[in-house]
N, C-alpha and C positions, 0 to 999 in steps of 0.2 A: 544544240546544233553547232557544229564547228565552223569557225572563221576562216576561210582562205584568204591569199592576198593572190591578187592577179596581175599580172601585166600586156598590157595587149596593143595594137596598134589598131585608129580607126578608120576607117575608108581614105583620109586626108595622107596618109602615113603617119603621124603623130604617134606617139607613147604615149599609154594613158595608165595608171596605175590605182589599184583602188582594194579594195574588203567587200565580200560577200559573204550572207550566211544561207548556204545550200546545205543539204547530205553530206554529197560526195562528191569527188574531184571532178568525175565525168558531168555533174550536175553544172557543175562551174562551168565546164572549158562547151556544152551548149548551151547553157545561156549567154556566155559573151559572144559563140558565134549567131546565134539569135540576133541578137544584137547588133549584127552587122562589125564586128571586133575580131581581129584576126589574132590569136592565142602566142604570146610568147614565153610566156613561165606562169604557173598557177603551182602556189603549196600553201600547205596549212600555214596558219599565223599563230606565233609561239603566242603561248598562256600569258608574258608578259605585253604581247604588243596586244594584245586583246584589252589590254586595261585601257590604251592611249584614246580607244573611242570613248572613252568617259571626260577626255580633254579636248579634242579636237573641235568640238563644237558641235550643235545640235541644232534642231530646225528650226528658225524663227518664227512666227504668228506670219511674219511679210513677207516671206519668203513661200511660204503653203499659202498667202491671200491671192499673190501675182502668180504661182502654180495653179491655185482653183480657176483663176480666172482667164489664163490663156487656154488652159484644158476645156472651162466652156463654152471659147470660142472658136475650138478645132471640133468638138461633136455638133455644133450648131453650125458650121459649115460645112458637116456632114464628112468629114474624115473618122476614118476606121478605127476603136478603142486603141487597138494595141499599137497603131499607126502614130498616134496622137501620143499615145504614153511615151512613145520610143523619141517623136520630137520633144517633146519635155525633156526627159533627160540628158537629152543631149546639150539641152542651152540652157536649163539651169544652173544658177552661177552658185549654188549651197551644194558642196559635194556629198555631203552625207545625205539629202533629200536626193541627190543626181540616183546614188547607188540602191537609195529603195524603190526609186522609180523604177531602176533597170528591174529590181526582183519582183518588183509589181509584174510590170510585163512578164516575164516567166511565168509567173502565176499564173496569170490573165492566157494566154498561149497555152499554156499548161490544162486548161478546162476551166478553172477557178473563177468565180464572178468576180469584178471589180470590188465589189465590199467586203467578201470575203478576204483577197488578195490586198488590200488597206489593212484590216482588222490585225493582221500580223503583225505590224510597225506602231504599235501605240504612242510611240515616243513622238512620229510626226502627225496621224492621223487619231484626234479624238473620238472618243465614243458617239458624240455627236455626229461627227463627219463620217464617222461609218454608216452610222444607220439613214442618215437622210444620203446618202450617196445609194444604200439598198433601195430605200422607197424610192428614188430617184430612178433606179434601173428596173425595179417593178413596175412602173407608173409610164415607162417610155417615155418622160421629161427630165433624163440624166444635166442636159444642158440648164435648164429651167432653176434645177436642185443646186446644180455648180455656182451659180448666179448667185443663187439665196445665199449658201453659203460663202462665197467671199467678199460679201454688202456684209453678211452678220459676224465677218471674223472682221473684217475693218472696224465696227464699230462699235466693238466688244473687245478690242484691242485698245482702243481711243479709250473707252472708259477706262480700264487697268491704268493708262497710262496716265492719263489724268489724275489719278489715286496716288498714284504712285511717286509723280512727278507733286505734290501735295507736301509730300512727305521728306521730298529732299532739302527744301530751305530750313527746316528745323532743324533736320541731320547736320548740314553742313555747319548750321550755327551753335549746337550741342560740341560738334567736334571744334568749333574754334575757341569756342568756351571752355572747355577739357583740356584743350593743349595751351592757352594762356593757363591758367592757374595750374597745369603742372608745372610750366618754366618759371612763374612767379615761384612757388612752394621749392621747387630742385635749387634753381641757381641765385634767385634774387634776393630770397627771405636769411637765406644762411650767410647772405653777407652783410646785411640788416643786422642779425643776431650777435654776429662775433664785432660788432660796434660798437653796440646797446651790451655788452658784456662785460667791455672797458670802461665801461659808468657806473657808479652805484649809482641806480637809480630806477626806483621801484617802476615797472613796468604796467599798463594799464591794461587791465582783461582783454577788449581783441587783440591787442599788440600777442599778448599770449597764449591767445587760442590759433592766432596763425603762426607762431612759431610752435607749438607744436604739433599741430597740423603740417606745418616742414617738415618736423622731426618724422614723424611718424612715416610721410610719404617717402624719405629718403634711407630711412631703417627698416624700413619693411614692405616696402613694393611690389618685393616678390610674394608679400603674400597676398597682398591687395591684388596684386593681377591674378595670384591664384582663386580667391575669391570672386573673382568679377567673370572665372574663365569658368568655374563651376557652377554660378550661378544662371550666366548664362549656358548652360551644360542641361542645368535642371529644370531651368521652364522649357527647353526643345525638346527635353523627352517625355515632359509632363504633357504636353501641348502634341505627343504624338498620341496620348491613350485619350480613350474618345471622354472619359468625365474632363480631364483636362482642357481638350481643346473647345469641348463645351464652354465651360466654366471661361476661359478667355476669350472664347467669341464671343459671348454674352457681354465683359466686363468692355469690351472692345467698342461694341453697338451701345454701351451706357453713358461714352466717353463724353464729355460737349464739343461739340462742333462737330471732332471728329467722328464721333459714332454717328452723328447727322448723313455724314458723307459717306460714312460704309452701309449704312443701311440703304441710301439712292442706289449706291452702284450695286450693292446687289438685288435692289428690286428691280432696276434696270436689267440685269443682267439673266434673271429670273425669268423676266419676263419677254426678254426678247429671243432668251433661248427655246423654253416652250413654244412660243407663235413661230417663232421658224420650226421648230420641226412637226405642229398641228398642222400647221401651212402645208408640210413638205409631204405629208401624206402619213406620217410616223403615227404610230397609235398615241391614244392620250397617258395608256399608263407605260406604257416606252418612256415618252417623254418625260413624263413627271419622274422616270427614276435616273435617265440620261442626267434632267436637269439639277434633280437634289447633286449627284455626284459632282456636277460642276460649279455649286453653286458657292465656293469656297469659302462658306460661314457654316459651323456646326450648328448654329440656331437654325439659319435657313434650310439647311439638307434637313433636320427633324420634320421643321413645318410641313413641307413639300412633301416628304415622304409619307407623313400623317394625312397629310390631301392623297396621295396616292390608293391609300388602305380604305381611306372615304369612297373614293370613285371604287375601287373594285367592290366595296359593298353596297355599292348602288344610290352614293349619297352625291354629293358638289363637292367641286374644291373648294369653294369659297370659304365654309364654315371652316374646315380645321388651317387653314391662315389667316381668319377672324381670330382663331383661339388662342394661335402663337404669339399675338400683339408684337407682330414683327413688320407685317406690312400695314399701311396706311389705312384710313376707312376709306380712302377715295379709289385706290388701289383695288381690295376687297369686292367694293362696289359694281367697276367696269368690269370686272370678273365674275361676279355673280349677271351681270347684265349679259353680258357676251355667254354665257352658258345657258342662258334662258331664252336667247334669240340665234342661238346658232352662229354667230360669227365670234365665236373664242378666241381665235387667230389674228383677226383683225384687230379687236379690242386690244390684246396682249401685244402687240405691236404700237397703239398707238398709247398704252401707258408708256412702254420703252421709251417709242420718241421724245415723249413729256418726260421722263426722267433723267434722258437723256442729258436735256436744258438744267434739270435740276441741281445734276452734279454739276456741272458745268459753276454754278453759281453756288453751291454749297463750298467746290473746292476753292472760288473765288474768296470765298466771305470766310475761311479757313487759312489763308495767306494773310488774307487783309490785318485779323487778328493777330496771326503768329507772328509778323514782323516786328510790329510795338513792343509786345510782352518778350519778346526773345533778345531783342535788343537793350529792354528795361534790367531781366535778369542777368544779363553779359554784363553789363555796368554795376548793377548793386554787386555782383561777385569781383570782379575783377577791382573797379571803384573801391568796394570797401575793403580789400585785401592792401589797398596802394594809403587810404587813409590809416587804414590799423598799426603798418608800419610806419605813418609820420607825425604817432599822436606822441611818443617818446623825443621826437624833436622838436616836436612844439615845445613841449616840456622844458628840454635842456634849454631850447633860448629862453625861454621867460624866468628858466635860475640865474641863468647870467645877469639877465636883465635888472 
């Protein structure tokens, strides 16, 4: 579908300027006046500016939590779909969420149900949020469904971020450790060497394992960086074919501590996306295949999906994620309970919330760790690169001496 770029002015007088992806030109210049947008130039957008949407920015998790959430407070006040769509876009402050809002609306005006008119934009609206938005507009509890989901993107955002945020004090301490011993190896060591050069005076193994460890890094860099740019080259396209991404999500959830912490948050994660969308009226093997796709561990997407092939042939989930040894027994357990008393959804919801606590205290006891040891091995590297050069001085004063 082609890209236009529009320029228009809105009820206020203002210039408003923005990309759409319609048919045709006439498609464009009535949807802005749809819109209430009075048309001052609409043309196609050259094949180069078509690229810029892949810079410009994309739709954040909280920026679509505070759109779900004001949208279910304009149909629960009993304003009109397309009424409500059209205020949303208007005061959204994400312009690229502003511009599929406005295409929503056309859709939506157009005949198209509100989950079909989503389903188009994947980039902002997940497969999740399409279909509990469908059961939400089958069920005539669209506001109800809006609710659920922007409680379950907040706190399925909270986790990622948690994870995530886990993972930066090692980073940053990796990186400060890598650029100390580059500047020690580049600048310091080679003027250690041409000192220790004007002495006969035989050299003591580290002394000469980190000079040439210099040498190396300062003769051949270029290939060390080519190696380090290939090899990271080769586990992202390995990690895109599905044995690969297998095989590292597995080695992933094996890790200590940290594999403790990826296996919480995606049983958390698992399990609170299922009960939201049992809850929300979505069928059970809907869910179970929405959730494998979201479940971003290729161990968990098999488990999940092997539960799925269970339910359609007439068996429980529970046994084939007893069989993955992925989830917990205690996990397992409230899931086999909750299918056997009919409250699936509730059960699935309040392992979440106990999981919740769990990462919480996994990422805790995951910091706690990584500060000692990251600060232990900063020192032995760094520390023993600064002794290895002063064991040659020791040396020379004690010949003096």
């Amino acid at each position: 579908m082609p890209v236009f770029e529009y320029t228009a002015r809105n009820l206020k007088g203002d210039l408003e300027k923005g990309q759409v992806d319609l048919p045709t030109r006439d498609d464009v210049v009535a949807h802005l006046r749809k819109n209430r947008l009075v048309v001052v130039q609409v043309r196609q957008a050259p094949k180069s500016v078509s690229l810029g949407g892949m810079f410009k920015g994309g739709v954040k998790t909280r920026d679509v939590v505070i759109f779900t959430r004001q949208f279910a407070t304009m149909i629960n006040a009993g304003l009109p779909l397309v009424q409500a769509l059209d205020i949303l876009a208007q005061q959204t402050e994400n312009k690229v969420l502003a511009d599929v809002t406005r295409q929503v609306v056309y859709d939506v005006e157009s005949g198209q149900t509100l989950a079909d008119a989503l389903r188009k934009h994947p980039k902002a609206f997940s497969d999740l949020y399409v279909n509990m938005v469908a059961a939400g507009e089958a069920g005539g509890i669209l506001d109800t469904i809006l609710q659920r989901l922007a409680e379950f993107l907040e706190k399925n955002d909270a986790i990622i971020r948690k994870v995530k945020g886990a993972m930066v004090y090692p980073g940053v301490i990796m990186t400060v450790a890598v650029v100390a011993v580059a500047v020690l190896l580049i600048f310091v060591i080679p003027t250690f060497q041409t000192m220790f050069a004007s002495v006969a005076l035989e050299l003591p193994l580290p002394t000469r394992i980190v000079i040439g460890m210099s040498k190396i890094l300062t003769s051949y860099w270029w290939a060390i960086l080519g190696a380090i740019g290939l090899t990271i080259f080769g586990i992202n396209r390995y990690y895109k074919t599905p044995t690969g991404r297998l095989q590292i999500d597995s080695l992933l959830l094996k890790f200590p501590v940290l594999g403790d912490v990826l296996r919480k948050s995606a049983v958390s994660r698992f399990t609170r996306t299922l009960g939201t969308l049992v809850s929300s009226g979505v069928s059970i093997l809907d869910g179970l295949e929405i959730t494998a796709r979201t479940a971003g561990n290729m161990v968990i997407h098999n488990a999940v999906m092997e539960s799925r092939q269970s339910i359609a042939g007439g068996d429980t989930i529970a046994a084939p994620l007893q069989r993955s040894k992925v989830f917990p027994p205690m996990v397992i357990s409230m899931i086999a309970v909750g299918e056997q008393t009919g409250g699936l959804d509730e059960m699935l919801s309040k392992i979440a919330d106990f999981y919740d606590e769990e990462v919480d205290a996994a990422v805790s006891t995951l910091l706690s760790l990584m500060e000692p040891v990251m600060i232990v091995v900063l020192g032995v590297i760094v520390g023993g690169m600064v002794v290895a050069m002063y064991l040659p001085i020791f040396d020379m004063v004690n010949a003096v001496q």
